[in-house]
C-alpha positions in Angstrom: 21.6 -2.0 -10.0 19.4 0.4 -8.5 18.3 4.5 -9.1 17.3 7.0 -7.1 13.6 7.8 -7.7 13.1 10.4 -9.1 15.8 12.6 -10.9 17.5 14.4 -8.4 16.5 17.9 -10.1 12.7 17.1 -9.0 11.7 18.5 -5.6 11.7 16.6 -3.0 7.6 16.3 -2.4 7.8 15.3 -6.0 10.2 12.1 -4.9 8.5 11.6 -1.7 4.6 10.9 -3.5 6.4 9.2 -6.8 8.2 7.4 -4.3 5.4 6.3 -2.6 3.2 5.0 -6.0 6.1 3.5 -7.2 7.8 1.7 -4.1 3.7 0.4 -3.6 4.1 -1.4 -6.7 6.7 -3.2 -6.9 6.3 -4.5 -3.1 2.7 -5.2 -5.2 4.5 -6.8 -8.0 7.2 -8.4 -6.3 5.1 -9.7 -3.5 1.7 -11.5 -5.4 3.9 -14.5 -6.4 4.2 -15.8 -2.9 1.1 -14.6 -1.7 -0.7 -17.3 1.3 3.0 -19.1 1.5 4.2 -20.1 4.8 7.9 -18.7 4.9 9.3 -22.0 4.7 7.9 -22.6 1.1 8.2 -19.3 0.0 12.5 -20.2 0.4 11.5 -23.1 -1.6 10.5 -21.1 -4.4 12.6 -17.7 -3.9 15.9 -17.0 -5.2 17.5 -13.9 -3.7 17.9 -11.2 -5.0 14.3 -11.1 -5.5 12.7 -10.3 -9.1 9.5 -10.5 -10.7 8.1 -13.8 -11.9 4.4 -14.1 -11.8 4.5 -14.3 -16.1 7.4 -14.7 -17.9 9.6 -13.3 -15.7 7.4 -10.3 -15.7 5.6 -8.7 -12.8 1.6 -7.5 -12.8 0.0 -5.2 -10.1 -2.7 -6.6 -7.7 -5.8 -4.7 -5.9 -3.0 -3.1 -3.5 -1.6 -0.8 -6.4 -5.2 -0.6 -7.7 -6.7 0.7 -5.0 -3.7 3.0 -4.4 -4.3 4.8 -7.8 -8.4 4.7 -7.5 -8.1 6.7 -4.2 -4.9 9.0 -6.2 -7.5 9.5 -8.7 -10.3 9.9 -6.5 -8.6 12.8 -4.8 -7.3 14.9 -7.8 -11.1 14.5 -8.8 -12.3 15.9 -5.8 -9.8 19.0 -6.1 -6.4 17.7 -3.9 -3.6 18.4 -4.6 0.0 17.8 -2.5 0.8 20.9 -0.5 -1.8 23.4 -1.7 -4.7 22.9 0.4 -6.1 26.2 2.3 -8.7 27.6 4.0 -10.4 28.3 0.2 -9.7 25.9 -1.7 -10.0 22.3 0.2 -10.8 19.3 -1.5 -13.9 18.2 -1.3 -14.4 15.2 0.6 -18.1 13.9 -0.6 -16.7 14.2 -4.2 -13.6 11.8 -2.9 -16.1 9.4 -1.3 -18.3 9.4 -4.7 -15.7 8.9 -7.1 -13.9 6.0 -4.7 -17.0 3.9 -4.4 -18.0 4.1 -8.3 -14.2 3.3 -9.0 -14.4 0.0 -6.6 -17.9 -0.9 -8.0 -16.6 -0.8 -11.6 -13.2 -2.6 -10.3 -15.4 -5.9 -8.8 -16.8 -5.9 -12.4 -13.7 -7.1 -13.4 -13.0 -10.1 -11.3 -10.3 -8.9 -9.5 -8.3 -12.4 -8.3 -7.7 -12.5 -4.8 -10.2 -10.0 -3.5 -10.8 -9.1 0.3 -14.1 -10.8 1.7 -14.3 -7.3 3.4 -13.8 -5.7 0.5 -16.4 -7.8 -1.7 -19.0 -7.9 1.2 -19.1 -4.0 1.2 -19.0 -3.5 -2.6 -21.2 -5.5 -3.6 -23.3 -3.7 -0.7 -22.4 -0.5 -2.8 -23.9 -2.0 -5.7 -27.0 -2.8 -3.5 -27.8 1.0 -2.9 -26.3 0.9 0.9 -25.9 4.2 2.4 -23.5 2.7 4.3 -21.6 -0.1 2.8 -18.5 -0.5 4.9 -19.2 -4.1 6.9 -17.8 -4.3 10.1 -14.1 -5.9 9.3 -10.3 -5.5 10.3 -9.0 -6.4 7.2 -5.8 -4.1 5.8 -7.4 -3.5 2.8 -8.0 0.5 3.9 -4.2 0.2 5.1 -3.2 -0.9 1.8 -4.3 2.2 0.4 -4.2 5.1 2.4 0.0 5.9 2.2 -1.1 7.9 -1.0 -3.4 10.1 0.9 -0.8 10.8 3.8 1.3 11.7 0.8 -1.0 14.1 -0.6 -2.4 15.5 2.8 1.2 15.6 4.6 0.8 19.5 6.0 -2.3 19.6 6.9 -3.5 16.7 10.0 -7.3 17.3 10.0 -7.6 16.6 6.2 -5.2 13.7 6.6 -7.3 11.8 9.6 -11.0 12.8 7.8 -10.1 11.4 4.1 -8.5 8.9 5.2 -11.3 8.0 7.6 -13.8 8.4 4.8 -11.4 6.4 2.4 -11.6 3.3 5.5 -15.3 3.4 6.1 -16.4 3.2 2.7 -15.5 -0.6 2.7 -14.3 -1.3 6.5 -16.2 -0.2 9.9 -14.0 -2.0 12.7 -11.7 0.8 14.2 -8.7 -0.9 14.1 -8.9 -1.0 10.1 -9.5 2.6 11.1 -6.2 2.7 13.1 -4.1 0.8 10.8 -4.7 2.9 7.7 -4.1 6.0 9.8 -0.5 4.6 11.0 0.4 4.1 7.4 -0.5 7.9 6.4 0.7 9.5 9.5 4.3 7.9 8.7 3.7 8.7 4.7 3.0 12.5 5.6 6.0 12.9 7.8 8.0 11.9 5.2 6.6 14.0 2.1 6.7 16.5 4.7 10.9 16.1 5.2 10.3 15.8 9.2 12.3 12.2 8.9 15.4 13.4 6.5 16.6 10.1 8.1 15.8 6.9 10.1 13.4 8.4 13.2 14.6 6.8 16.7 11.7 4.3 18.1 10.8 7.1 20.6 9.9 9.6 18.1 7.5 6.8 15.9 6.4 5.9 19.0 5.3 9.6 19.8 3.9 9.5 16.0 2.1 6.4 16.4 0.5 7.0 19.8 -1.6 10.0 17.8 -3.1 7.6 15.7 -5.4 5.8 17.8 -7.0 5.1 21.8 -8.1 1.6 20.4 -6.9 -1.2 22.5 -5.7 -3.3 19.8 -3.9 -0.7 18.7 -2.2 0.3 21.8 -1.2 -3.8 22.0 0.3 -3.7 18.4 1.9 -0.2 19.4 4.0 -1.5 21.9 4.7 -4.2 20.1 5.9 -2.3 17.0 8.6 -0.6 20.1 9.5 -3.9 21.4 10.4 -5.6 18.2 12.2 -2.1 17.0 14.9 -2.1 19.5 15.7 -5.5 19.5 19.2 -7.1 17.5 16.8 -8.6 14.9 13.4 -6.0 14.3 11.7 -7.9 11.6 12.7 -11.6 13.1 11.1 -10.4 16.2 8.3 -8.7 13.9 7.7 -11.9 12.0 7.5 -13.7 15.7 4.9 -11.4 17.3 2.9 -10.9 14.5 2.5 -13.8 12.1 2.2 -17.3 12.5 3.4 -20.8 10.9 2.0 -19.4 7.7 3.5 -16.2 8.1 2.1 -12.7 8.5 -1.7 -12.9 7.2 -4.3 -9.8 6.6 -6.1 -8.8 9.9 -4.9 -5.2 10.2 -3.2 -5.4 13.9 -1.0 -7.9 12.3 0.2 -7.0 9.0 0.3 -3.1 9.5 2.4 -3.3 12.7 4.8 -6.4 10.8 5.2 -3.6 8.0 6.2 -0.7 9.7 8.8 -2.3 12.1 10.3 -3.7 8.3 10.2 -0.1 7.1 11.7 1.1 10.1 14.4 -1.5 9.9 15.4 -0.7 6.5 14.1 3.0 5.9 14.9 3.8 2.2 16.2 0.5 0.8 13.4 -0.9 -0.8 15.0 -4.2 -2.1 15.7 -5.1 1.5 12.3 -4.2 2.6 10.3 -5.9 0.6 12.7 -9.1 0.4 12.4 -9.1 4.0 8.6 -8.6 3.4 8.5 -11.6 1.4 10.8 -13.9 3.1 8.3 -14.1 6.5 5.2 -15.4 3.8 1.5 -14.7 4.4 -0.1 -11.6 3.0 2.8 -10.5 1.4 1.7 -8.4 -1.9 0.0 -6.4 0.7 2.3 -6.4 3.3 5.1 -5.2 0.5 3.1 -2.9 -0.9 2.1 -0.9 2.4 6.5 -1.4 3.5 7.5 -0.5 -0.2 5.1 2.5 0.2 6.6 3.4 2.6 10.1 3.1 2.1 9.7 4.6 -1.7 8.3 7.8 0.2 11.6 8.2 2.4 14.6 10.7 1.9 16.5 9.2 -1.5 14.8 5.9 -1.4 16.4 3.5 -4.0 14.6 0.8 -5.9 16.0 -2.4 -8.1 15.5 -0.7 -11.9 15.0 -4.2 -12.9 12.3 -4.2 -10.7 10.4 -1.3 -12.1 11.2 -2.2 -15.9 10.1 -5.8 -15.7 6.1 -4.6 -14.6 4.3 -5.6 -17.3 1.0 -4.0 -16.8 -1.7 -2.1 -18.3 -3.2 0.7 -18.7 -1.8 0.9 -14.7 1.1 1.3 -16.1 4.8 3.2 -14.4 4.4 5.9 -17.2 0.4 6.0 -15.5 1.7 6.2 -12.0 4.4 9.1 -13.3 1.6 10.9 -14.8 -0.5 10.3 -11.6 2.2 11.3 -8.9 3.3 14.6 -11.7 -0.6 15.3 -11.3 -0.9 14.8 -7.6 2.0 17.7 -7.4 1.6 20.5 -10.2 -2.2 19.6 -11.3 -0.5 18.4 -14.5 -3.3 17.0 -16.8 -3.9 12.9 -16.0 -7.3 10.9 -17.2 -8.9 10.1 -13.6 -11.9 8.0 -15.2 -11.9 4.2 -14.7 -10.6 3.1 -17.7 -12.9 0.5 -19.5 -9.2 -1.4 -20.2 -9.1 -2.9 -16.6 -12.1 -5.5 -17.4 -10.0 -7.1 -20.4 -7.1 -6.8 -18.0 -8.9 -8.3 -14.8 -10.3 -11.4 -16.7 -6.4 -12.0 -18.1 -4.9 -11.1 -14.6 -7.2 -14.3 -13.0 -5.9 -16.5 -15.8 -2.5 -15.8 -15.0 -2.9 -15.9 -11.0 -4.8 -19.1 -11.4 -2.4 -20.8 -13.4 0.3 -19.8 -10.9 -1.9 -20.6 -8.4 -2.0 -24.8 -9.8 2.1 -24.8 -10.5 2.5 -23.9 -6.9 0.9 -27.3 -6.2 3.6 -28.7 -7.8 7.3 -29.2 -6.2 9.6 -28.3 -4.6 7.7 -28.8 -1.4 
C-alpha cells in the first residue's frame, strides 16, 4: 500500500521539500542493507517488493539522510527559508558554511559506519583548523546532500549554484563533485518550483543539465544520461554505462548520472525507483537516497507506508524530518542544534552495520 506525501490539503512546495526529506530516507533506509553488493548477490539476498531489514525488519538512516538534515538545519540557521528569499532578507551564506562544518565535525565524533574517505580526509582537516578543508575528491558525498538545498533555493538560481557550491567545497574540491551536486539541485528546484507537473522529455533535462556545468566529465556523463534515457530499457542501459561487475560505486560521474536516468525512468514512483536503485548493487544507500530524493520531490510522488513506518531511528526521526520540512516552509519552530543523542546512536548504528556486515559473509552466495 502506498500514500501520497503529504496530505493533499498542504501546498504543493510543502509536498515538494517533505517529499524530498522523506523520499531521501527511505532510498537511505532501504538501500544500506545491500550497500558494496554486486547486483548478482544483492538478488541473492533481495525479495521483491523491497522492505527494510537492516534490524529486525526495521530500517536505520545512514550519513546520506544525515547530512541531508545537517545542511536542512544549517540553512534555517543561517535565515533560509523555501520561497521567501529577496533582495533584504537573504540567507546568509557564511552562517550556512559555519554551522555545516561544526555539524560534520561533531557527526565524525560519533563513528559514523561507512564514512566517505573524502569526507573523513576533509573533516578531520576541519578539526585541524584548515581554512580550507575540502580535499581534492569526486566522491558523491556533496551530491548526496544538496537535493534539500535545490528544494529550499528553487526560485532563485544564484542562491541555488553559490550554497550549494559552498555546501560541496566544504568537504570536496574536484569540480565534478561540484557538477554532480548541482545536477541533483537544479532537478530538485524545478520540481519544488512546479516547472515539471510531469515527466520532462530528455530534451528539456538535457537543456536543464547542460546549465550545470562546462566540465568535461560532466559533458561525457551528460550525454550519457540522454543516450541511456531514450533507449527501451533507461536504467539497464544506465546500469551498463555507469557501473561495473559490482555495480554502480561512489565516484560522482557515475552514481549521479545512474540516479537521475532512474529518476527520470520512474518520476514519482518511489518504490520502483529505488528497487531499481537497489537491484543494479554498488553504492546503493546513496544512489537511493539522491533517486528517492528526487522522486519524493516530484508532482504526487507516492511512497510504500510500510516503508516510512518501519524506520526505526532516532532522534532523526520522520516526526524530525516533518518538523524540519514544516520549518523549511513557514519558519515553524524546529531545534537546529546537533543533538548530543547522535553519539549514543552512532556507536549502536556501527554495531548493527557490523553485525550485518559478518552475516553477509554467510550464504546464500
Amino acid at each position: 500500500m502506498r500514500q501520497e506525501l503529504p496530505d493533499r490539503s498542504e501546498s504543493r512546495q510543502m509536498r515538494a521539500v517533505l517529499g524530498c526529506l522523506l523520499g531521501c530516507a527511505v532510498g537511505d533506509s532501504i538501500g544500506l542493507p545491500y550497500e558494496g553488493l554486486s547486483a548478482a548477490r544483492v538478488k541473492k539476498f533481495a525479495k521483491l517488493p523491497l522492505t527494510q531489514k537492516l534490524a529486525f525488519r526495521r530500517g536505520l538512516l545512514s550519513d546520506d539522510t544525515d547530512h541531508t538534515i545537517f545542511v536542512a538545519q544549517a540553512l534555517l540557521q543561517a535565515g533560509a527559508i523555501a520561497g521567501s528569499q529577496s533582495e533584504r532578507n537573504k540567507p546568509d551564506i557564511e552562517v550556512f558554511r559555519n554551522k555545516l562544518s561544526w555539524k560534520l565535525r561533531f557527526w565524525l565524533l560519533c563513528l559514523p559506519a561507512g564514512i566517505g574517505f573524502g569526507t573523513l580526509r576533509a573533516i578531520l582537516r576541519m578539526w585541524l583548523g584548515f581554512a580550507k578543508p575540502g580535499v581534492f575528491s569526486a566522491g558523491n558525498g556533496p551530491a548526496m546532500r544538496s537535493a534539500i538545498i535545490g528544494a529550499v533555493f528553487a526560485h532563485d538560481a544564484a542562491l541555488r549554484r553559490n550554497f550549494v557550491h559552498t555546501s560541496t567545497t566544504l568537504t570536496h574540491t574536484d569540480p565534478q563533485a561540484f557538477a554532480g551536486a548541482m545536477a541533483v539541485a537544479e532537478i530538485a528546484a524545478q520540481l519544488v518550483a512546479g516547472t515539471w507537473q510531469q515527466r520532462p522529455s530528455v530534451e528539456e533535462l538535457n537543456a536543464l543539465l547542460q546549465k550545470v556545468s562546462d566540465d568535461p566529465h560532466w559533458r561525457k556523463a551528460l550525454a550519457g544520461i540522454s543516450e541511456c534515457c531514450q533507449t527501451p530499457d533507461p536504467v539497464a542501459a544506465a546500469a551498463a554505462r555507469f557501473g561495473g561487475k559490482n555495480g554502480v560505486q561512489g565516484y560522482v560521474m557515475h552514481s549521479v548520472p545512474f540516479a537521475v536516468v532512474v529518476w527520470h525512468t520512474y518520476f514519482n514512483d518511489v518504490l520502483g525507483c529505488v528497487q531499481a536503485i537497489v537491484l543494479t548493487g554498488g553504492d546503493t544507500d546513496t544512489n537511493a537516497a539522491i533517486a528517492g530524493a528526487l522522486a519524493g520531490a516530484s508532482p504526487n510522488a507516492e511512497i510504500p507506508e510500510n516503508w516510512l513506518a518501519w524506520i526505526a531511528d532516532w532522534p532523526h526521526s520522520l516526526s524530525y524530518l516533518r518538523q524540519l520540512a514544516a520549518a523549511l516552509n513557514h519558519a515553524a519552530p524546529v531545534d537546529t542544534r546537533f543533538s548530543p543523542a547522535l553519539m549514543l546512536r552512532g556507536f549502536a548504528f556501527t554495531g548493527v552495520v557490523l553485525a550485518h556486515g559478518f552475516r553477509r559473509l554467510l550464504p546464500p552466495y
